[in-house]
C-alpha positions in Angstrom: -47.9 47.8 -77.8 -48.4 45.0 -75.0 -51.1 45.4 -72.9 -52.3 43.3 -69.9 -54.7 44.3 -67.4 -55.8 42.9 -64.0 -58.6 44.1 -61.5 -58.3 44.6 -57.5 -61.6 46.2 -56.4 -62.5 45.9 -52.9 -65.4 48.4 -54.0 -66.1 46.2 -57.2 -67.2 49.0 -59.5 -64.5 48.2 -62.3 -64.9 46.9 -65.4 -63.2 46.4 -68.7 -64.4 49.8 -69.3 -62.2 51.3 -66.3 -59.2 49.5 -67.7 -59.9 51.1 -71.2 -60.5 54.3 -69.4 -57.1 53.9 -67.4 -55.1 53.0 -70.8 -56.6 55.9 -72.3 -56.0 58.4 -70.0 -51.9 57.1 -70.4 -52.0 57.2 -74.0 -53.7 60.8 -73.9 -50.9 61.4 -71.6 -48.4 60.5 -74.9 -50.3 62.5 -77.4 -50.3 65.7 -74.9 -46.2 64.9 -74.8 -46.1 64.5 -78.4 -47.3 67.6 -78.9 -45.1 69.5 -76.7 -47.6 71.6 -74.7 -46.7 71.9 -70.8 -50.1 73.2 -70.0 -51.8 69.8 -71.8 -49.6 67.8 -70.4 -49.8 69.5 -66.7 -53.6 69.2 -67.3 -53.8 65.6 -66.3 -51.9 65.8 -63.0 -53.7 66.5 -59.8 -52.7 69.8 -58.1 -50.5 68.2 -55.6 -49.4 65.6 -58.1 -45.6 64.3 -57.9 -43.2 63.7 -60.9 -39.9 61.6 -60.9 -39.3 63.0 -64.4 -36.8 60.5 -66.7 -34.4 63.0 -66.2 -35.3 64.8 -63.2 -32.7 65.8 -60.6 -35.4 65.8 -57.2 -38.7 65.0 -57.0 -41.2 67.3 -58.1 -44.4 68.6 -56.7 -47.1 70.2 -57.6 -48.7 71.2 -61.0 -46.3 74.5 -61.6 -42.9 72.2 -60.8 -44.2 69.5 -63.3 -45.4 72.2 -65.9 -42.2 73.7 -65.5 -40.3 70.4 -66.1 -42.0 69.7 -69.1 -41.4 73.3 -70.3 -37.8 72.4 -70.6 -38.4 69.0 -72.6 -40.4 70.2 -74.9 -37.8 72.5 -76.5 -38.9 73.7 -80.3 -37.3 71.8 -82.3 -35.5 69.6 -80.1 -38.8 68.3 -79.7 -38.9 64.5 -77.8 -41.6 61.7 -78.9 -42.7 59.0 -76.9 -44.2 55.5 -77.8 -46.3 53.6 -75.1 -44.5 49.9 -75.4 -46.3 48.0 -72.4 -49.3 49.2 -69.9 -49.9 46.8 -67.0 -53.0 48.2 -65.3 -54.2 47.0 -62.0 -57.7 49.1 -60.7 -58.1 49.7 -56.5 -61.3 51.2 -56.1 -61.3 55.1 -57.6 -57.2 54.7 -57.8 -55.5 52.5 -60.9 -51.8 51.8 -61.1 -50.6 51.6 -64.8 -46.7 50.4 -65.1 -45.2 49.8 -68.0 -42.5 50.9 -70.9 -42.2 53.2 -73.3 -39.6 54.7 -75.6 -38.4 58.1 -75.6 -36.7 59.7 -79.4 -34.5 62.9 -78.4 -33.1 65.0 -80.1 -29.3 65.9 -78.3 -26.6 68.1 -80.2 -28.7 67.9 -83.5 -28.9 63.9 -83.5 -31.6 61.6 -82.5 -31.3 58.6 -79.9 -33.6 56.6 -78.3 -34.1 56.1 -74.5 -35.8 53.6 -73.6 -37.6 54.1 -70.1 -40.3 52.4 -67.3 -42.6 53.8 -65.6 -45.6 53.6 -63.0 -48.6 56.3 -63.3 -50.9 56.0 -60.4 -54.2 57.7 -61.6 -57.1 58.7 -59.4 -60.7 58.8 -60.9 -62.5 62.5 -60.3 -65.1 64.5 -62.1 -63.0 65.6 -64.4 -61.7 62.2 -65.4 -58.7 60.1 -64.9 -55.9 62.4 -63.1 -52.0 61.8 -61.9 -51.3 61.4 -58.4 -47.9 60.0 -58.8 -45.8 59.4 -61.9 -41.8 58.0 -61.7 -39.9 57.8 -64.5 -36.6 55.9 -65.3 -34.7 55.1 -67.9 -34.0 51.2 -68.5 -30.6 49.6 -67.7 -28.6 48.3 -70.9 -27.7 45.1 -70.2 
């Protein structure tokens, strides 16, 4: 996985540790996906969060249209995977933008493919950690 990192603190309170924190928090994000639960995953977007899911046909928001998103993704046994392939992270005071790639394996009519996607997480420090403000979704172009 590529990984580059820049800082843009007016505050100044960020670190290498915040970055770590940031890139944590997105790969905790994978490993709730990977294992299919709705309520882990939901668990690390804010209550008014919004979702531009990969294949989402509106904008979602709030936890219980995101939860409900990922309720249909994570089928049993059509289960999808993702691998974090880039995270660009850029820290603003108590908010961090992470963009990057990652690849999606699906399972559709029995067979798998892979989709490979962007995205941008915008992530918001709080008490309880690193949470989702704002997540979008696409899937790369094949050029």
């Amino acid at each position: 996985m590529t990984s580059t990192a820049s800082t843009h603190s007016p505050i100044g309170w960020d670190s290498i540790d915040t970055l770590h924190e940031v890139r944590e928090a997105t790969e905790h994000w994978a490993r709730a996906f990977n294992q299919g639960d709705p309520t882990a995953i939901v668990s690390l977007y804010m209550e008014d969060a919004v979702l531009w899911g990969t294949v989402a046909t509106e904008l979602l928001t709030g936890q219980q249209a995101i939860r409900d998103y990922f309720a249909r993704a994570c089928v049993p046994g059509a289960l999808p995977r993702v691998q974090l392939e880039q995270q660009h992270v850029r820290v603003i005071g108590d908010v961090a933008v992470n963009s990057g790639a990652y690849l999606f394996r699906v399972i559709e009519q029995g067979r798998e493919r892979d989709l490979s996607a962007r995205f941008s997480m915008v992530w918001r420090k709080t008490f309880q950690g690193w949470r989702l403000v704002d997540h979008h979704s696409s899937a790369r172009p094949v050029i």
